[in-house]
FISE-548759 format. One record per atom (N, C-alpha, C): residue number from 1; residue in three letters; atom name; x, y, z. Coordinates in steps of 0.02 Angstrom, whole numbers, plus 50000, padded with zeros to 5 digits. Example, Ala and Ser with C-alpha at 12.3 -4.5 7.8 and 13.67 -1.06 7.14 Angstrom:
<rs>
+-----+------+------+-------+-------+-------+
!  nr ! rest ! atom !    c1 !    c2 !    c3 !
+-----+------+------+-------+-------+-------+
!   1 !  Ala !    N ! 50660 ! 49716 ! 50390 !
!   1 !  Ala !   CA ! 50615 ! 49775 ! 50390 !
!   1 !  Ala !    C ! 50660 ! 49835 ! 50390 !
!   2 !  Ser !    N ! 50642 ! 49888 ! 50354 !
!   2 !  Ser !   CA ! 50684 ! 49947 ! 50357 !
!   2 !  Ser !    C ! 50645 ! 50002 ! 50394 !
+-----+------+------+-------+-------+-------+
</rs>
This chain:
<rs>
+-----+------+------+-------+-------+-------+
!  nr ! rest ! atom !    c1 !    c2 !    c3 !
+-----+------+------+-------+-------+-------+
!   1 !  Unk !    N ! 49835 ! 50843 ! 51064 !
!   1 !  Unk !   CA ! 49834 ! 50914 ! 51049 !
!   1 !  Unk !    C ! 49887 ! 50929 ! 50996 !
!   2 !  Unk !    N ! 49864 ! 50962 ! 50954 !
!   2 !  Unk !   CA ! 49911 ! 50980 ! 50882 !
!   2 !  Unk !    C ! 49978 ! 51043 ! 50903 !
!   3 !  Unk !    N ! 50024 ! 51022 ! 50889 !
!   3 !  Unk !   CA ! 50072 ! 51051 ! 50909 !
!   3 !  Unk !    C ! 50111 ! 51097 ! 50809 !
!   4 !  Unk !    N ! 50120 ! 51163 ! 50833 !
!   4 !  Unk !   CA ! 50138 ! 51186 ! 50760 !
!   4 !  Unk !    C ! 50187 ! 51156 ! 50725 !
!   5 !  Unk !    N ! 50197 ! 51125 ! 50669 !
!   5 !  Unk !   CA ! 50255 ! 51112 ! 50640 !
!   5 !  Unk !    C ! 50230 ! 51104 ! 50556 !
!   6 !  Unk !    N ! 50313 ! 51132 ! 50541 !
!   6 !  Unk !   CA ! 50284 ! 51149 ! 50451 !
!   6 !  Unk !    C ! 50290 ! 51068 ! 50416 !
!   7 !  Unk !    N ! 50240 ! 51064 ! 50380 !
!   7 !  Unk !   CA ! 50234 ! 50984 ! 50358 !
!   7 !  Unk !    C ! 50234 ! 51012 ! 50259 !
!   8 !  Unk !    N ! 50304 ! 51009 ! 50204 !
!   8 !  Unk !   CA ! 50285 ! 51028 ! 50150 !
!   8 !  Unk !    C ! 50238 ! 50981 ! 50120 !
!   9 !  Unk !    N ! 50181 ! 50995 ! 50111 !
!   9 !  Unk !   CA ! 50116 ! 50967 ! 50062 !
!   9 !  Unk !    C ! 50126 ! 50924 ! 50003 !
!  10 !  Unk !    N ! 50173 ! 50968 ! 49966 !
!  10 !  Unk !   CA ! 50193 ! 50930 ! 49895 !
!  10 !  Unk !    C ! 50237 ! 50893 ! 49893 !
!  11 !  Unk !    N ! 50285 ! 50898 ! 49949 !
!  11 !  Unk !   CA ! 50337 ! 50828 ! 49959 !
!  11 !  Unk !    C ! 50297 ! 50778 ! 49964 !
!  12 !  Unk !    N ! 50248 ! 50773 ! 50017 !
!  12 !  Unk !   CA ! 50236 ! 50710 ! 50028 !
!  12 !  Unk !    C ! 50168 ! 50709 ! 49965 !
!  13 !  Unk !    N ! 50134 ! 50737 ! 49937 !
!  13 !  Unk !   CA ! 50073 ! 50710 ! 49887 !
!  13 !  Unk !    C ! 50118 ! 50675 ! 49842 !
!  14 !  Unk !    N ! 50173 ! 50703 ! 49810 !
!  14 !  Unk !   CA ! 50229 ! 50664 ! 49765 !
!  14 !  Unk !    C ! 50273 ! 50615 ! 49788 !
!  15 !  Unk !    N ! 50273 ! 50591 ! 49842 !
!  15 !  Unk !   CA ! 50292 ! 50525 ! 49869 !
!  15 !  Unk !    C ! 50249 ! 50465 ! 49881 !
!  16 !  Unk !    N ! 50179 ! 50511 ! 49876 !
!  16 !  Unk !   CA ! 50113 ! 50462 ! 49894 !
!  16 !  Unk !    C ! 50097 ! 50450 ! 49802 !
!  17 !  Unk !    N ! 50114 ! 50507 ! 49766 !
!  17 !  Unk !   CA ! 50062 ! 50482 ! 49701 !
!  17 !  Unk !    C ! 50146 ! 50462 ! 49642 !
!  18 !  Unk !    N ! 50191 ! 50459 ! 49681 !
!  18 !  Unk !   CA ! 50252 ! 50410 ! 49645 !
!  18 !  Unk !    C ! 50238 ! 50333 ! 49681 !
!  19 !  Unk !    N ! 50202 ! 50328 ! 49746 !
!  19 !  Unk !   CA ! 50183 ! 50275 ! 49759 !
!  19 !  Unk !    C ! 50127 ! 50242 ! 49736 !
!  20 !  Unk !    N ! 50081 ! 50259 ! 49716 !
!  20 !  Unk !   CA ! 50019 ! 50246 ! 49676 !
!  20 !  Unk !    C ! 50041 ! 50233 ! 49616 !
!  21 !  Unk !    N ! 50083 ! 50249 ! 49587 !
!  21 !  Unk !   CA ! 50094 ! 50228 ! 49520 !
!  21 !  Unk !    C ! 50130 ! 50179 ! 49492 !
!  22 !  Unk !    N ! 50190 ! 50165 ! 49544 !
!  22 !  Unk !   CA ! 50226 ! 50112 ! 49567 !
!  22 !  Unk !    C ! 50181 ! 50028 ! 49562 !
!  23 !  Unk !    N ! 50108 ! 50050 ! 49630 !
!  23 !  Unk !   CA ! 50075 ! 49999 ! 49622 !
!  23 !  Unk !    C ! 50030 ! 49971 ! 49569 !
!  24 !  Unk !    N ! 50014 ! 50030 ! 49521 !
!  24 !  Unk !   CA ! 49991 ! 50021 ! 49468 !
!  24 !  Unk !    C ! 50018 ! 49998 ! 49398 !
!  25 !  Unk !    N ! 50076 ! 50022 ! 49424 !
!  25 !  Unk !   CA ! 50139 ! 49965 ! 49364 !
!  25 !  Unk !    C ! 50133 ! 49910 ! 49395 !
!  26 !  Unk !    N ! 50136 ! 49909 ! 49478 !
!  26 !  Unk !   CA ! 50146 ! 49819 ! 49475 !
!  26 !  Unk !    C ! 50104 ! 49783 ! 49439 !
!  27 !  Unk !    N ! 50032 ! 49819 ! 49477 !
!  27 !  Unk !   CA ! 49958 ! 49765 ! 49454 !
!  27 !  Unk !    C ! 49976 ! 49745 ! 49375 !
!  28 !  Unk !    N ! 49995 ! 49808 ! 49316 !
!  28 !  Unk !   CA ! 49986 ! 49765 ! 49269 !
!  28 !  Unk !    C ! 50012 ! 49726 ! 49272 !
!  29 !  Unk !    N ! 50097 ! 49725 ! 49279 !
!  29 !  Unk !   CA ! 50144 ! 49677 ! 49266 !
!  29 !  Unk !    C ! 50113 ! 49612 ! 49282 !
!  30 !  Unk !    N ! 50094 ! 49613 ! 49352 !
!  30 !  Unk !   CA ! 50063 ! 49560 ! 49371 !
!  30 !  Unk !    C ! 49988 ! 49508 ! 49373 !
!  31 !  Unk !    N ! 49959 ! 49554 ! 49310 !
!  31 !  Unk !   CA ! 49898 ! 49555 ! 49286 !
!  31 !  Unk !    C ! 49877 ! 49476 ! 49271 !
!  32 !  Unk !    N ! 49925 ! 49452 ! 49230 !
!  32 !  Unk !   CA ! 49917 ! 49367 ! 49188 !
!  32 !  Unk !    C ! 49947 ! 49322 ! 49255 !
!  33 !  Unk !    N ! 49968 ! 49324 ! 49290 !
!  33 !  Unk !   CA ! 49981 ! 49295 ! 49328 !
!  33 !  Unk !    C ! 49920 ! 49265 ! 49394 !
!  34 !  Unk !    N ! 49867 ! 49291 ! 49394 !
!  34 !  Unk !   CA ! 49824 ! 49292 ! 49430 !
!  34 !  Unk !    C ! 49767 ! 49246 ! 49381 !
!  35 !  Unk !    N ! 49768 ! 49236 ! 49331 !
!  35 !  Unk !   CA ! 49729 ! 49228 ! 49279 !
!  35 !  Unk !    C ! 49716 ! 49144 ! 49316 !
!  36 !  Unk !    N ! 49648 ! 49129 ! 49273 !
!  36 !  Unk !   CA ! 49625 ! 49064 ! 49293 !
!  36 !  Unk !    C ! 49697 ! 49014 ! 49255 !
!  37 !  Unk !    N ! 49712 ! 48965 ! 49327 !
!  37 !  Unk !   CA ! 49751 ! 48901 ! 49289 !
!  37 !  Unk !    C ! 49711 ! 48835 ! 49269 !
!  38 !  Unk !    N ! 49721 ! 48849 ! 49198 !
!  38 !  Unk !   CA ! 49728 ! 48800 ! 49144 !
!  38 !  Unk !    C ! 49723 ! 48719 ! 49182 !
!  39 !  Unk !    N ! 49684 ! 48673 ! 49185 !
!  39 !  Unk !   CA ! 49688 ! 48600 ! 49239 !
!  39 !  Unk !    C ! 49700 ! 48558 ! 49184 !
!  40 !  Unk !    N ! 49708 ! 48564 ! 49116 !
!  40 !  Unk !   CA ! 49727 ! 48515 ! 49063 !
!  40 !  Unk !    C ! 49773 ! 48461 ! 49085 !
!  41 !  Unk !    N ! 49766 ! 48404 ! 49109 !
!  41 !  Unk !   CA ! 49832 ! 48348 ! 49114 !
!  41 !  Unk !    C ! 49854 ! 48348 ! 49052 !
!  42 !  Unk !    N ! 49830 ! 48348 ! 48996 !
!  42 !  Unk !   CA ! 49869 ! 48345 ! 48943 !
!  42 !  Unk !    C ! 49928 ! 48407 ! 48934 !
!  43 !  Unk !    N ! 49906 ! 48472 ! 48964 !
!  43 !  Unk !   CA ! 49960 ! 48514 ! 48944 !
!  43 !  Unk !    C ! 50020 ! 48518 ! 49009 !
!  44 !  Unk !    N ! 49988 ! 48498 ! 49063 !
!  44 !  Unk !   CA ! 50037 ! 48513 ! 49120 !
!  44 !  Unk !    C ! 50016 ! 48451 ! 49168 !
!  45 !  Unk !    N ! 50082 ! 48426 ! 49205 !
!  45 !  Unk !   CA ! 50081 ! 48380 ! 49257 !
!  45 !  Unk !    C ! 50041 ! 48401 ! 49311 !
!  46 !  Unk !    N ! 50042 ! 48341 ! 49354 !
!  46 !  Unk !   CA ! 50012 ! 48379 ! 49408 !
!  46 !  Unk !    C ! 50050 ! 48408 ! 49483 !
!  47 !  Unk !    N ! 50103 ! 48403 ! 49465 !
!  47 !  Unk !   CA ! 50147 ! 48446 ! 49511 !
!  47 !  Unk !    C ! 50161 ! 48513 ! 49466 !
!  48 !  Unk !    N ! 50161 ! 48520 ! 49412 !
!  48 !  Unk !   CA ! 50155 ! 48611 ! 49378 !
!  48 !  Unk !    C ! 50098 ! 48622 ! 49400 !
!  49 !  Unk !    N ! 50022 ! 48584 ! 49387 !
!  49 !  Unk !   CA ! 49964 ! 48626 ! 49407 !
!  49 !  Unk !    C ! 49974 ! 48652 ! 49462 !
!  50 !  Unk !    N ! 50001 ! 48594 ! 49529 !
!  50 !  Unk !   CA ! 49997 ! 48642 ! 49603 !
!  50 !  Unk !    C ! 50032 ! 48699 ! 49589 !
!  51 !  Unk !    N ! 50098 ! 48703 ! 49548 !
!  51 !  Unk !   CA ! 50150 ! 48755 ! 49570 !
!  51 !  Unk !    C ! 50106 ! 48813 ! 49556 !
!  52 !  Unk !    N ! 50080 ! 48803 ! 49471 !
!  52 !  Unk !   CA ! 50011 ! 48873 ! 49463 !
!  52 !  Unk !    C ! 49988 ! 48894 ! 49493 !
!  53 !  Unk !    N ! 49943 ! 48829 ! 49527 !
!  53 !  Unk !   CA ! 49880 ! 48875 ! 49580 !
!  53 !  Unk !    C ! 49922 ! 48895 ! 49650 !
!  54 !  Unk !    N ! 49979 ! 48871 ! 49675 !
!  54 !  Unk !   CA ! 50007 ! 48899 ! 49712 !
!  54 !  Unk !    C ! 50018 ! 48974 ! 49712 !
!  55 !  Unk !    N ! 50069 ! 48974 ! 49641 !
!  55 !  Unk !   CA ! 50089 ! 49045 ! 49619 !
!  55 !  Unk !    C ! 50029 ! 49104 ! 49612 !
!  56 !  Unk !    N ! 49964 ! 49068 ! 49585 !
!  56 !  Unk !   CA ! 49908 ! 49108 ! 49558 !
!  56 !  Unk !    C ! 49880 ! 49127 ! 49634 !
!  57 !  Unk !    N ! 49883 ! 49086 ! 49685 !
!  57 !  Unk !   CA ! 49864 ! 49120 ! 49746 !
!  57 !  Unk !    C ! 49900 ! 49158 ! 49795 !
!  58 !  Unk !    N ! 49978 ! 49152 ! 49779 !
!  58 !  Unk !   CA ! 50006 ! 49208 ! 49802 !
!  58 !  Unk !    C ! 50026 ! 49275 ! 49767 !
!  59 !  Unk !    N ! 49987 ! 49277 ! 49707 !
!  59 !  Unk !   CA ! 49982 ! 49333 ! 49659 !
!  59 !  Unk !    C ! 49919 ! 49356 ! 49671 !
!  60 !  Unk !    N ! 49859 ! 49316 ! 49703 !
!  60 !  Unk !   CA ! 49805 ! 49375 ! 49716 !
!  60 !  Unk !    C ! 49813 ! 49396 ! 49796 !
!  61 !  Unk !    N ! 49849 ! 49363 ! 49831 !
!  61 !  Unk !   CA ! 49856 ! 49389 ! 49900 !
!  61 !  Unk !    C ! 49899 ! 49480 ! 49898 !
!  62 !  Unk !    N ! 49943 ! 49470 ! 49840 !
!  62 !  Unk !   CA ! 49973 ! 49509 ! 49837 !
!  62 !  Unk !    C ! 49936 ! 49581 ! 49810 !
!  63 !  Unk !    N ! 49907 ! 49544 ! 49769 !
!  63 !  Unk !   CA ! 49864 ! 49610 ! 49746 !
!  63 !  Unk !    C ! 49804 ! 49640 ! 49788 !
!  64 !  Unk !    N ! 49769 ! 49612 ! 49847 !
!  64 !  Unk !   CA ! 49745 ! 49605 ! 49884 !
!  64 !  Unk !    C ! 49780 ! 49651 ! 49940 !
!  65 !  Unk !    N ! 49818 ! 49658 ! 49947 !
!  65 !  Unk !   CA ! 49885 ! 49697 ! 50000 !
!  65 !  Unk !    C ! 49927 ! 49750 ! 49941 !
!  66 !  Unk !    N ! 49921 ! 49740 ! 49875 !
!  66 !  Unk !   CA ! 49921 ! 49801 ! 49861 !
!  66 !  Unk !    C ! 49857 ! 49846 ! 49854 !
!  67 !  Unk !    N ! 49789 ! 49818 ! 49864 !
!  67 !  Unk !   CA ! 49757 ! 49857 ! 49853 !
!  67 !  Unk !    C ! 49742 ! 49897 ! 49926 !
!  68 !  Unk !    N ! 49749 ! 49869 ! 49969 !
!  68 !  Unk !   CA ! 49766 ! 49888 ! 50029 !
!  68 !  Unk !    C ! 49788 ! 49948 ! 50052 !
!  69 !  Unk !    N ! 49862 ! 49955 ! 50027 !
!  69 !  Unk !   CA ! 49913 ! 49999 ! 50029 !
!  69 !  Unk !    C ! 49866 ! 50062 ! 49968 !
!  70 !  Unk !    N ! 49851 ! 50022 ! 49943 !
!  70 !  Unk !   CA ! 49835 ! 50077 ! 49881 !
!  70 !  Unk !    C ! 49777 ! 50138 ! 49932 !
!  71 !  Unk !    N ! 49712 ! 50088 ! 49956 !
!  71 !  Unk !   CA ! 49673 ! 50149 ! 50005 !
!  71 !  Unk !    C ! 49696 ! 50192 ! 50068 !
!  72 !  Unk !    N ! 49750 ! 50139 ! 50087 !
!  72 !  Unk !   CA ! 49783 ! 50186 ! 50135 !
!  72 !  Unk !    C ! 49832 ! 50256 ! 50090 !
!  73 !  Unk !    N ! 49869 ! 50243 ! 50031 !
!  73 !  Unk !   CA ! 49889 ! 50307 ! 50035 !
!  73 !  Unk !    C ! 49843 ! 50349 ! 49978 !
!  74 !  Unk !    N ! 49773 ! 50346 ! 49981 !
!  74 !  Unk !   CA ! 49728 ! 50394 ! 49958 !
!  74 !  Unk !    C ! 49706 ! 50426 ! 50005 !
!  75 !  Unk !    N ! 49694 ! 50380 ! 50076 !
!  75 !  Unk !   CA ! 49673 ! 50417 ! 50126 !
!  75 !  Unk !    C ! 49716 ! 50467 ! 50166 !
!  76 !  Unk !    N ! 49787 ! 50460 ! 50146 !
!  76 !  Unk !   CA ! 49856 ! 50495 ! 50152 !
!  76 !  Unk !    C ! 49851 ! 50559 ! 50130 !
!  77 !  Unk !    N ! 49825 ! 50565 ! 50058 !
!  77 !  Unk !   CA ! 49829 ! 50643 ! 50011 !
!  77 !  Unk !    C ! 49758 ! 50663 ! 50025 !
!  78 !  Unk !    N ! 49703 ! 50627 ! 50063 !
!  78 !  Unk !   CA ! 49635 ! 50659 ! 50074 !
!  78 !  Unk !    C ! 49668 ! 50696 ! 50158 !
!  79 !  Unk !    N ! 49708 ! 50665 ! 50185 !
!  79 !  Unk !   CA ! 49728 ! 50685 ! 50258 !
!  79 !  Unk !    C ! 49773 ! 50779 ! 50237 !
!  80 !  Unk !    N ! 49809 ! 50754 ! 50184 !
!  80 !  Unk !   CA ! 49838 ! 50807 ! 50173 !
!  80 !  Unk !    C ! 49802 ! 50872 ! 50141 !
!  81 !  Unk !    N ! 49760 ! 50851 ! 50105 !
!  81 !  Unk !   CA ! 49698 ! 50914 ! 50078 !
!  81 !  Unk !    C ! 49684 ! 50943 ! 50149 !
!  82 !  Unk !    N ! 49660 ! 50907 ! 50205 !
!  82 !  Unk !   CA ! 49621 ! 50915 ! 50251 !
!  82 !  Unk !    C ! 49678 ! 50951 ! 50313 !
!  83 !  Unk !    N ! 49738 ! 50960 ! 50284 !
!  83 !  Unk !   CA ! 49777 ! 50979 ! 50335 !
!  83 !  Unk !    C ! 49779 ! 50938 ! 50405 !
!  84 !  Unk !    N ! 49783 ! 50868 ! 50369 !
!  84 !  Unk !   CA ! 49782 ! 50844 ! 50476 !
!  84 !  Unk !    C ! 49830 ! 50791 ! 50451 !
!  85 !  Unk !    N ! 49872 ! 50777 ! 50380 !
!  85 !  Unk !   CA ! 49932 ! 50737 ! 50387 !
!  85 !  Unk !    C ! 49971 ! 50751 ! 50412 !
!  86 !  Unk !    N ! 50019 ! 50689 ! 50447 !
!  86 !  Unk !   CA ! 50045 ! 50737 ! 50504 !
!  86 !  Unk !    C ! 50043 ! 50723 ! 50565 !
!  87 !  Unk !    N ! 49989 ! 50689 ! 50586 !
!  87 !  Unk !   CA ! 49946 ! 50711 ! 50647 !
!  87 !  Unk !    C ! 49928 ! 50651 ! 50684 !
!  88 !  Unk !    N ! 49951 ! 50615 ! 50726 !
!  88 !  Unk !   CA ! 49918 ! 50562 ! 50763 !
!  88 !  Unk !    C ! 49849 ! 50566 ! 50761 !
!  89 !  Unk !    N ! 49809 ! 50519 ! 50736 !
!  89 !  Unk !   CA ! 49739 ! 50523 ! 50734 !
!  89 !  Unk !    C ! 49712 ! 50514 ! 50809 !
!  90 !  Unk !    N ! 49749 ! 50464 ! 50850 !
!  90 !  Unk !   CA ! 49746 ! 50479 ! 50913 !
!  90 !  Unk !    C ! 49722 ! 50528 ! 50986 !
!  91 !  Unk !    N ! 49801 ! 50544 ! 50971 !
!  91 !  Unk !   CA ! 49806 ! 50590 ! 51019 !
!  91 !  Unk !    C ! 49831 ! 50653 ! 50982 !
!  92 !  Unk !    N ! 49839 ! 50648 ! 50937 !
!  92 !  Unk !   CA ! 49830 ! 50725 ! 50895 !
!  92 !  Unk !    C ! 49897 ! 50755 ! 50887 !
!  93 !  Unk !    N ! 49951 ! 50716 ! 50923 !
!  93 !  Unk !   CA ! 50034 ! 50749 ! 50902 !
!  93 !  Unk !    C ! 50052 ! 50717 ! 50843 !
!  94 !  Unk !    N ! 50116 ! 50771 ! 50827 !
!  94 !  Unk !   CA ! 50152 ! 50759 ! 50780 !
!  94 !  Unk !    C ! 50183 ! 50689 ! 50752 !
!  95 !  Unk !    N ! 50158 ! 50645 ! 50696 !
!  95 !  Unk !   CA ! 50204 ! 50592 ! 50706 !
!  95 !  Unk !    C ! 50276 ! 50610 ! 50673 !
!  96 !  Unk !    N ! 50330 ! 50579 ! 50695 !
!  96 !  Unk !   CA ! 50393 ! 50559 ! 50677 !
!  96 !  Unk !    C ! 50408 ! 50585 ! 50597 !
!  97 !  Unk !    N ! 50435 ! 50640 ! 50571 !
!  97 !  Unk !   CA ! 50446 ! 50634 ! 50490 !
!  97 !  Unk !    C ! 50482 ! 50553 ! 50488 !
!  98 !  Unk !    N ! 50546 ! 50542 ! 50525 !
!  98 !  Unk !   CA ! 50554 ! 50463 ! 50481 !
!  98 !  Unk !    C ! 50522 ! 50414 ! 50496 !
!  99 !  Unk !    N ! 50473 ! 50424 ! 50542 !
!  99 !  Unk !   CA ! 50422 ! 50348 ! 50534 !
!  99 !  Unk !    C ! 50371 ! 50375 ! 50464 !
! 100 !  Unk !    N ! 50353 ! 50434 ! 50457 !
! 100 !  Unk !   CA ! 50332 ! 50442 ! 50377 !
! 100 !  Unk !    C ! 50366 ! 50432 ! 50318 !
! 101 !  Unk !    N ! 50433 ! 50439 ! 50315 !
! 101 !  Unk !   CA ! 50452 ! 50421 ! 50276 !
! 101 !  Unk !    C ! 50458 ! 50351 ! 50239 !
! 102 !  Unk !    N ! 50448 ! 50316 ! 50306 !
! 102 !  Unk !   CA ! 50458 ! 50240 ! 50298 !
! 102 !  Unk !    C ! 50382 ! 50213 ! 50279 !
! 103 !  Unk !    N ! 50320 ! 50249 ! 50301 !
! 103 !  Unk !   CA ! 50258 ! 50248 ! 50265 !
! 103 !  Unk !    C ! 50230 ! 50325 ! 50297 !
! 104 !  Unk !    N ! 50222 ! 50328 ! 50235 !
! 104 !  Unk !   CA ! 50173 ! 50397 ! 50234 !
! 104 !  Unk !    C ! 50092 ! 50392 ! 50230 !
! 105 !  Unk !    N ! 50085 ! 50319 ! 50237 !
! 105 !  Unk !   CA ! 50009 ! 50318 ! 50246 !
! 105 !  Unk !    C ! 50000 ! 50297 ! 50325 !
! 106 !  Unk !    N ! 50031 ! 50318 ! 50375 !
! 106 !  Unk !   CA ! 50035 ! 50292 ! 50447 !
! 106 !  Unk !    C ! 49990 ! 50355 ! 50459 !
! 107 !  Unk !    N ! 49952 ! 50338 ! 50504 !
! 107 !  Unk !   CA ! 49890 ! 50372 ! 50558 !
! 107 !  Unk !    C ! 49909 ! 50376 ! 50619 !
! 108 !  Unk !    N ! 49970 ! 50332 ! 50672 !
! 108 !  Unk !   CA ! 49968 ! 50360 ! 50733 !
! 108 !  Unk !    C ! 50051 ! 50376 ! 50737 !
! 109 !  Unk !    N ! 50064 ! 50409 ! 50812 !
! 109 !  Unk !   CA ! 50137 ! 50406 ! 50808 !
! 109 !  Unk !    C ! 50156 ! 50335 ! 50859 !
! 110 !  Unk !    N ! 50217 ! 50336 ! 50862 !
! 110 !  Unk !   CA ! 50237 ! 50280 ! 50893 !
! 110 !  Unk !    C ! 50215 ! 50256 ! 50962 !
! 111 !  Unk !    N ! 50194 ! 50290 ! 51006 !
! 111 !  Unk !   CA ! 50168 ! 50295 ! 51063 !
! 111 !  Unk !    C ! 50103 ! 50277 ! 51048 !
! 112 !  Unk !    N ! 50048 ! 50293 ! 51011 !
! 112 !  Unk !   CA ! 49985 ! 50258 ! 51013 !
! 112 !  Unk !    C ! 50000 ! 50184 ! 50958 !
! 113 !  Unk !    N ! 50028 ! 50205 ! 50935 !
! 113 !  Unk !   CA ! 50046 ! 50121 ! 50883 !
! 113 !  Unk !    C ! 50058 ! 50071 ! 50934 !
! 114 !  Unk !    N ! 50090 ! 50085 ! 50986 !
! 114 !  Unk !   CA ! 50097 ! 50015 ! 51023 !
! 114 !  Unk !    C ! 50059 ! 50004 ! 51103 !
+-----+------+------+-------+-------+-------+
</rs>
């Protein structure tokens, strides 16, 4: 059951879309890094190739978990249009401002989380 409490709107859309943008600087940064590795023995040993495809697969895991994060905090500013951020999807109370702060794309409060 929803209990009244003032939740400011634009604090958190500008913590969610300074977070979106954040991840969108990463992706580029991290754009070539994901790129197909090169298997030339002539250009690289074969302990660099593993380190590549090592590196190249923990650069798409990553982006994979950022894209993640990325739908969760869209579904964050669609919660907030909708007036129910905020809100244990649950059981419908208030979650925690500092467990939002720590993610603002969280859906339950601490009591249904565990």
């Amino acid at each position: 059951m929803k209990t009244e409490r003032k939740i400011n709107p634009d604090h958190w859309r500008l913590k969610i879309t300074d977070r979106l943008s954040v991840l969108t600087l990463d992706d580029d940064a991290a754009s070539n890094s994901r790129d197909t590795v090169d298997l030339d023995q002539t250009k690289l040993g074969r302990l660099s190739r593993m380190d590549a495809l090592q590196a190249q697969s923990m650069n798409q895991a990553i982006a994979v978990r950022r894209n993640q994060e990325r739908q969760r905090l869209k579904a964050a500013l669609k919660r907030i249009e909708d007036d129910e951020f905020g809100y244990c999807s649950m059981c419908g109370d208030p979650i925690a401002i500092k467990r939002l702060e720590l993610d603002p794309s969280t859906v339950n409060c601490i009591g249904c989380s565990r």
